[in-house]
C-alpha positions as CSV (number, residue, x, y, z in Angstrom):
1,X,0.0,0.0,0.0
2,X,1.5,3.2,-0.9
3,X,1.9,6.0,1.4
4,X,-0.7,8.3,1.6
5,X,-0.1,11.9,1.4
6,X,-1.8,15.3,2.7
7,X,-2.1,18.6,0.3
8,X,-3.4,21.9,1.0
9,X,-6.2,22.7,-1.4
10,X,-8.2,25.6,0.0
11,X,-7.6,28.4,2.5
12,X,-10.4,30.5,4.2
13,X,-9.6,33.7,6.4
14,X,-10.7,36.4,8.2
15,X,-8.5,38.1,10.4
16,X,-7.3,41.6,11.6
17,X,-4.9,42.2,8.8
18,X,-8.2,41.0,6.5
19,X,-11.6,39.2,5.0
20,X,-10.0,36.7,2.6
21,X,-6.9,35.4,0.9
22,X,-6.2,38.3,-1.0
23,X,-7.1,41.0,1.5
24,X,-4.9,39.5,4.0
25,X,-1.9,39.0,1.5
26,X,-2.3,42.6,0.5
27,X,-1.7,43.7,3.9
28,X,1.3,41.9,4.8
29,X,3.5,42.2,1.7
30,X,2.9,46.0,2.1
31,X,3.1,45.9,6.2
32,X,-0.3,47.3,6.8
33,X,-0.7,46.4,10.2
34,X,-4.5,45.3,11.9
35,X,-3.5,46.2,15.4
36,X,-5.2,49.2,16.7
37,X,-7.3,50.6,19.7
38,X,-10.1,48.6,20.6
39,X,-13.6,50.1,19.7
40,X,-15.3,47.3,20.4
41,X,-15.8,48.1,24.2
42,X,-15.1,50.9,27.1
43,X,-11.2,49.9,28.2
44,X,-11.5,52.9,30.8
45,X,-11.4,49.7,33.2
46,X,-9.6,47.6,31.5
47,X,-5.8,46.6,31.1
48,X,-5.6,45.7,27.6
49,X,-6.2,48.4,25.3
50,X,-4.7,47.7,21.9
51,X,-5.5,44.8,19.9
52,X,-5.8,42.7,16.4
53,X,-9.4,43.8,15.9
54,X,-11.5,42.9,13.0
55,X,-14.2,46.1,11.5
56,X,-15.2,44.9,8.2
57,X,-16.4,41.8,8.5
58,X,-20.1,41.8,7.3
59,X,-20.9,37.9,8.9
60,X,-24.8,38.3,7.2
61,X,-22.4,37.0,4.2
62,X,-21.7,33.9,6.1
63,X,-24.3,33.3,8.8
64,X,-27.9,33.1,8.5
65,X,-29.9,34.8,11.4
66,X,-31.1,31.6,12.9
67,X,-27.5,30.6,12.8
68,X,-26.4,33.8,14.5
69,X,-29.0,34.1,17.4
70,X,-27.8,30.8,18.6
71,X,-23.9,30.6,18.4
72,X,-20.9,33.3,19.6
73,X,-18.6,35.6,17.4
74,X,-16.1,33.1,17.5
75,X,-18.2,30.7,16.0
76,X,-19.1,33.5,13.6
77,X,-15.7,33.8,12.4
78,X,-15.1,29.6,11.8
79,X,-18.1,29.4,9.8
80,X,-17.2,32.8,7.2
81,X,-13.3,31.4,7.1
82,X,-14.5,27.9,6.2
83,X,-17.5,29.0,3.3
84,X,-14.6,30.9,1.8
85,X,-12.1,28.0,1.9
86,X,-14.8,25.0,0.8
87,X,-15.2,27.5,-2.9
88,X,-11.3,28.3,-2.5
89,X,-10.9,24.4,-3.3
90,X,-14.2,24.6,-5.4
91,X,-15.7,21.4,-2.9
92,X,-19.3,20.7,-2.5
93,X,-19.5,18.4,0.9
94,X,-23.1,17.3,0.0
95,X,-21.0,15.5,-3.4
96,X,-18.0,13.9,-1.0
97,X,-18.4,11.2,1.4
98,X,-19.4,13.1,4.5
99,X,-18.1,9.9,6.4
100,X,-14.6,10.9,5.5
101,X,-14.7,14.2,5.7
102,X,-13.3,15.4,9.3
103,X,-13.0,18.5,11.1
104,X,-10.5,19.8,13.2
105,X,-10.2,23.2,14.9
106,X,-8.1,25.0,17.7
107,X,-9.8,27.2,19.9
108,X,-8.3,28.2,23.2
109,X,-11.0,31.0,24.8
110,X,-14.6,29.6,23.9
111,X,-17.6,32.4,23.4
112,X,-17.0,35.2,25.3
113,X,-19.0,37.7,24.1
114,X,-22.2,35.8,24.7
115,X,-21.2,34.9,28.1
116,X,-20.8,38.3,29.1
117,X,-24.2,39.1,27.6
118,X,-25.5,36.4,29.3
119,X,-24.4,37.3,32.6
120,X,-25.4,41.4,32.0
121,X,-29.2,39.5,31.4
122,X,-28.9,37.8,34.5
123,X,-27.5,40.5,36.8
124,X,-30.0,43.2,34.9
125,X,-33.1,41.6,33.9
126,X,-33.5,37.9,35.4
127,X,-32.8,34.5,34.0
128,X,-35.9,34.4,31.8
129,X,-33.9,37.2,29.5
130,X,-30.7,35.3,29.1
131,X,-30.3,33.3,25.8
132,X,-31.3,30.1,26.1
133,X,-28.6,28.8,23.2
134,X,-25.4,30.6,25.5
135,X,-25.1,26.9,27.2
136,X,-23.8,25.2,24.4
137,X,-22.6,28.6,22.3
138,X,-20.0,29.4,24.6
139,X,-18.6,26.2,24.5
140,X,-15.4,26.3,22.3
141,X,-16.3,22.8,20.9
142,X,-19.1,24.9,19.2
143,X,-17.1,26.5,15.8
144,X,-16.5,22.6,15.1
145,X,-20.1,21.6,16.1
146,X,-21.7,24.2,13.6
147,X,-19.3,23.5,10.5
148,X,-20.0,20.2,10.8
149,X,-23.9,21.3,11.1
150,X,-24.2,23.3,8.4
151,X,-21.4,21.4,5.7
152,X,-23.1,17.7,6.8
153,X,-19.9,16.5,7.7
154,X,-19.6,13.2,9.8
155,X,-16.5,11.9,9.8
156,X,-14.0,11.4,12.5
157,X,-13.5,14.9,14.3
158,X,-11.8,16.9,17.4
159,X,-11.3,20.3,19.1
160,X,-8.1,21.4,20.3
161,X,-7.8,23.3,23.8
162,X,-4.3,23.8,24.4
163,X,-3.2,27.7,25.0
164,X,-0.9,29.0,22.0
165,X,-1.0,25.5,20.5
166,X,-4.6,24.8,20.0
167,X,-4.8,25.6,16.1
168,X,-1.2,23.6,15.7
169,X,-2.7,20.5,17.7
170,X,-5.8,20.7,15.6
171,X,-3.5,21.0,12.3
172,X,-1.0,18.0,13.8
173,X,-4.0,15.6,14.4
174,X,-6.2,16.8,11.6
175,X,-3.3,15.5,8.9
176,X,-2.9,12.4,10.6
177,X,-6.4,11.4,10.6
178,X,-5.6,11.5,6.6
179,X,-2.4,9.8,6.1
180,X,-3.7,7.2,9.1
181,X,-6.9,6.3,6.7
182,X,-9.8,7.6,8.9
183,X,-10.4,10.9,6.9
184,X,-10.1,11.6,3.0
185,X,-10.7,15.5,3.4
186,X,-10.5,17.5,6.7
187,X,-11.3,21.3,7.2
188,X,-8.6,22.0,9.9
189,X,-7.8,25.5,11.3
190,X,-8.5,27.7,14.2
191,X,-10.6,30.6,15.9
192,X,-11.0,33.2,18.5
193,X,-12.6,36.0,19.6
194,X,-11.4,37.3,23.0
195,X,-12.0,40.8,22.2
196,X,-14.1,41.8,25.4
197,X,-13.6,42.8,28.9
198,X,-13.7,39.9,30.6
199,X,-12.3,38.0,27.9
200,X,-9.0,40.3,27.8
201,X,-9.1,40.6,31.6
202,X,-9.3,37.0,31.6
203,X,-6.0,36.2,28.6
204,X,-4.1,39.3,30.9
205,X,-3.8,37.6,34.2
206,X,-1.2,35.2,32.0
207,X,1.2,37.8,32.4
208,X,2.3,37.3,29.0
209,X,0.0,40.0,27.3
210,X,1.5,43.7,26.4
211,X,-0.5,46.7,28.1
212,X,1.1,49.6,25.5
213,X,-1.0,51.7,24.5
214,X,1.3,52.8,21.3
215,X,0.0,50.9,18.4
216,X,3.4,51.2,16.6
217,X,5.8,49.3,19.2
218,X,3.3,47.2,20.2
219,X,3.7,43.6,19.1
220,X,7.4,43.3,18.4
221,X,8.6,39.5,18.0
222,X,12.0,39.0,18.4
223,X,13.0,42.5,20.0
224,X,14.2,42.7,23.4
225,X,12.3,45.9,23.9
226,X,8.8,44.2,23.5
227,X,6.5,44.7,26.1
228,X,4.3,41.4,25.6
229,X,2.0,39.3,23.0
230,X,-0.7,41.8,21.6
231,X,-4.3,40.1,21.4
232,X,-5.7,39.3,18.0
233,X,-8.9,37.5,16.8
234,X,-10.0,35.6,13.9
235,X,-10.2,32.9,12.2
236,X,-8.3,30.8,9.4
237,X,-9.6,27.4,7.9
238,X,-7.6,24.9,5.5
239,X,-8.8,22.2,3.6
240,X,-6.5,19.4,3.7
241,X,-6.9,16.5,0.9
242,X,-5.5,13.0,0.3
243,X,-3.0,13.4,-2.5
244,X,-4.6,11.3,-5.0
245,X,-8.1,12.4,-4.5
246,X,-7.1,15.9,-5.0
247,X,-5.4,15.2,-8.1
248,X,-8.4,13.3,-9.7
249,X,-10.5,16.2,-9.0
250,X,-8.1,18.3,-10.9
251,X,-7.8,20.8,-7.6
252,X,-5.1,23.8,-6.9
253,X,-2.5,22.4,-4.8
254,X,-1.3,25.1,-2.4
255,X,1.4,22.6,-0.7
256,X,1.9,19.7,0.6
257,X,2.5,18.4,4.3
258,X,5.8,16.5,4.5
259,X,6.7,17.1,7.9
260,X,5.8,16.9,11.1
261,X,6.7,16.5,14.7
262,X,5.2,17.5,18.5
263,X,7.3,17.2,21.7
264,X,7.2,18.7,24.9
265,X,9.8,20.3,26.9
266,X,10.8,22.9,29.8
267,X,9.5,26.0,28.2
268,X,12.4,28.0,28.8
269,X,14.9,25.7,27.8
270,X,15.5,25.3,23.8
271,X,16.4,21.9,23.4
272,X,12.7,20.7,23.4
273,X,11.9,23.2,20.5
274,X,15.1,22.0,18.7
275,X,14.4,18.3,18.8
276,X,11.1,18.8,17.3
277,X,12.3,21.2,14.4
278,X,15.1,18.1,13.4
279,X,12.3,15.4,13.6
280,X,9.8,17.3,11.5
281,X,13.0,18.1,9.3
282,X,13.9,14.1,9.4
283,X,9.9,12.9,8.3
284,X,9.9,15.6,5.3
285,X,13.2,14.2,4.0
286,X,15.0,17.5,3.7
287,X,18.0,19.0,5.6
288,X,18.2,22.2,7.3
289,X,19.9,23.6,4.0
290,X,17.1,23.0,2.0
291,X,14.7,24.9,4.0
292,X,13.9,28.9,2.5
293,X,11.9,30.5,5.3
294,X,10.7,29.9,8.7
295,X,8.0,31.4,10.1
296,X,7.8,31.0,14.1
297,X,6.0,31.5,16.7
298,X,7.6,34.3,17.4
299,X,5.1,36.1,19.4
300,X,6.7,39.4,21.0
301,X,6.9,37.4,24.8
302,X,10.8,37.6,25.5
303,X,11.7,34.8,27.0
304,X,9.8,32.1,24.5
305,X,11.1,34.6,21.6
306,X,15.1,34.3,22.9
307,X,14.3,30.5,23.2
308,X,13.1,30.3,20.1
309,X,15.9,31.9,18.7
310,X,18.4,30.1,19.9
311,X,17.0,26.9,18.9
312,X,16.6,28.0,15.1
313,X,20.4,29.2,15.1
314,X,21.8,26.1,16.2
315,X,20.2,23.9,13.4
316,X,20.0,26.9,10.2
317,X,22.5,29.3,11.4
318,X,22.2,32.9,11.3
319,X,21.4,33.6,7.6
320,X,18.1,31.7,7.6
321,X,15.2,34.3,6.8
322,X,12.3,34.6,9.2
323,X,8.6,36.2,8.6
324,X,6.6,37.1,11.5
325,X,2.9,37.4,11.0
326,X,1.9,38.4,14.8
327,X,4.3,41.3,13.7
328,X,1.1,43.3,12.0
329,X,-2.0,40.3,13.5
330,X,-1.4,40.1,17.4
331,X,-1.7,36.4,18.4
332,X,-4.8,34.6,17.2
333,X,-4.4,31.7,19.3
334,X,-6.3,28.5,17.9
335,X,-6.5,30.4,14.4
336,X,-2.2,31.5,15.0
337,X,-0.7,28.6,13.2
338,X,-3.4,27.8,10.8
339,X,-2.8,31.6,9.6
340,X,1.3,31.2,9.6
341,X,0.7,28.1,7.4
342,X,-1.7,30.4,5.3
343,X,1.0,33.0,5.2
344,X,3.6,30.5,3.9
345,X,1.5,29.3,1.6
346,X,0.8,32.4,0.1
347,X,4.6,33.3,0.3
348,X,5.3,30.0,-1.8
349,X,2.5,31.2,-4.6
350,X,3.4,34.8,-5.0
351,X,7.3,33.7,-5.0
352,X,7.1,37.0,-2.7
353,X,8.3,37.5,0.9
354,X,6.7,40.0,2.8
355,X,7.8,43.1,4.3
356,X,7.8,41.6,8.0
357,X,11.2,39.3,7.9
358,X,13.7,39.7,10.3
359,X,17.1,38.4,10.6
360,X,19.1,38.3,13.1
361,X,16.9,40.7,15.4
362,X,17.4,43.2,13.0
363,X,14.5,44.4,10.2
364,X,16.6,44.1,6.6
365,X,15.0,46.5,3.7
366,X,17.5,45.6,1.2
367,X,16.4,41.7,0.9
368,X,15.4,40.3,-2.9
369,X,11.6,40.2,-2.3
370,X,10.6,38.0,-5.1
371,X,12.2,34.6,-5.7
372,X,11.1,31.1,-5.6
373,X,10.7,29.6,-2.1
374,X,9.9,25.5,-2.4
375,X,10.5,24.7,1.3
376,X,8.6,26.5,4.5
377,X,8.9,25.1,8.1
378,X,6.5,26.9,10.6
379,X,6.6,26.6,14.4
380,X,4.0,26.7,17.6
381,X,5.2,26.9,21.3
382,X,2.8,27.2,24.2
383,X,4.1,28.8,27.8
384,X,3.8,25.6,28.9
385,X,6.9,24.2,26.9
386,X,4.7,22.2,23.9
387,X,6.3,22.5,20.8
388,X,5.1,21.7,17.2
389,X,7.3,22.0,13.5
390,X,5.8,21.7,10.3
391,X,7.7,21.4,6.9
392,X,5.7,22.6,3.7
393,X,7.3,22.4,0.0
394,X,5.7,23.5,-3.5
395,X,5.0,20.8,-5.4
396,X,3.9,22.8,-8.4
């Protein structure tokens, strides 16, 4: 029996730096950056003031009104990201095997926003006035409750709780129910929406978060002068197909998977992180030479970013080229890594690196922009010392 293999044929976002593939590219290869004060509530009280917000966002597009009474803005966000990615790859579920068809998605904060209008309904007006659908709509199972709803999809299935890694663990087991046999097709990504007071109270207390107030210095992986991980929301979904069924059906092959790896280490120590970089190296076949870009975690907390660092010099040196998408996003949490693997996949089909690539802490202007790139690895780290690699090459 021949190996089976997993491809990336459709891509779904939305996302502070953008609604949609294009949108979103747009904004990073010219740096425009979606961090900004939040509007959406009163911060007076609150610590966190800046944020990856999302404005544009028109979810009537996405979400019927029956649809929308009864789930949270996080759900909101999974179900826009994966309508756009099912006619990215030009699928019809109702047509597939809904037995085969999986879904995976990470999701670290559950439905805040209906929470806290539940509990204002409570306090204010009684429990006959809260919304009878916030018991199960809060719930961050939900997002992967309502694709599966609304798409018919049956197959085996999971959500992924697990801080920074959520999205990554949903990506890491999403690929393996493929090349294991028990899924043909899986829509695997991520989604948040934290963006409220109790929610950013709540993500605050991890000590990790940056309190600036100055949108331009805010979110600064990779710089010893960076005051914390800026907040972001959103929501980034990726169909993922066996190899041979997507080539009978003729789809666009973004990439293939050919690597990956998950270990688990002291957090602050660098060895873990390197271990998992070589092994995800060792199941895609290719050396640390081969590789054109990382993109990392990288998420503007010190210490993990110095860690980090230290493990990608010792296996690629110091002349290895790094893009860093919470740079201009904040952290999306259970949508982060589904949207770095977006952003490399975007890099590999534009033969374009963005503006935001850094190398060795220092932000180079003078680097050839457009060239072929075949090889991407991207990494997760949580603050608990989880670590996940994945390798993704053009096969176009």
């Amino acid at each position: 029996m021949n190996k089976r293999r997993v491809v990336i044929t459709g891509v779904g976002t939305v996302n502070p730096c953008g609604i949609g593939k294009k949108e979103f590219w747009n904004s990073i290869d010219q740096n425009i950056s979606g961090i900004e004060k939040i509007t959406r509530f009163d911060t007076t009280n609150t610590p966190i003031k800046i944020a990856g917000q999302i404005n544009d966002l028109d979810i009537s597009k996405y979400v019927v009104k029956r649809t929308m009474v009864k789930t949270d803005t996080f759900t909101h966000y999974a179900l826009a990201a994966t309508k756009m990615a099912l006619a990215d790859a030009a699928i019809d579920i109702s047509q597939e095997n809904s037995n085969r068809c999986g879904v995976f998605i990470g999701n670290n904060s559950g439905g805040w926003e209906i929470c806290e209008r539940g509990f204002k309904e409570l306090y204010n007006d009684g429990p006959e006035y809260v919304n009878p659908w916030q018991a199960t709509a809060w719930f961050p199972t939900a997002a992967q409750g309502y694709i599966s709803i609304e798409h018919g999809i049956k197959g085996f299935s999971k959500t992924f709780i697990a801080d920074r890694v959520s999205g990554a663990s949903a990506l890491y087991f999403g690929l393996q129910s493929i090349i294991n046999g028990k899924n043909d097709l899986a829509l695997i990504g991520g989604t948040e929406a934290p963006l409220s007071p109790f929610g950013t109270i709540c993500y605050h207390e991890s000590g990790e978060l940056s309190i600036s107030t100055d949108i331009t210095r805010a979110s600064l992986p990779f710089d010893e002068n960076s005051t914390g991980i800026v907040l972001g929301e959103g929501s980034t979904i990726l169909v993922l197909e066996e190899y041979e069924k997507a080539l009978q059906r003729k789809a666009t092959i973004y990439g293939e998977l050919t690597g990956w790896a998950m270990t688990v280490g002291n957090a602050k120590d660098s060895s873990s992180l390197e271990k998992c970089m070589n092994k995800a190296l060792v199941k895609s076949g290719k050396t640390s030479k081969e590789i054109g870009l990382i993109v990392p975690e990288g998420n503007g907390n010190v210490v993990s970013d110095k860690r980090e660092l230290t493990a990608i010099k010792k296996i690629f040196g110091d002349q290895i080229e790094i893009i860093t998408p919470k740079k201009l996003t904040g952290h999306l949490y259970g949508a982060s890594t589904p949207t770095d693997i977006l952003t490399a996949l975007l890099v590999m089909q534009e033969e374009k690196i963005p503006n935001s690539i850094y190398k060795n802490l220092e932000y180079k202007e003078d680097f050839p922009r457009q060239r072929e790139i075949n090889s991407i690895l991207v990494n997760a780290s949580s603050r608990k010392g989880v670590n996940l690699s994945f390798v993704l090459e053009n096969i176009n």
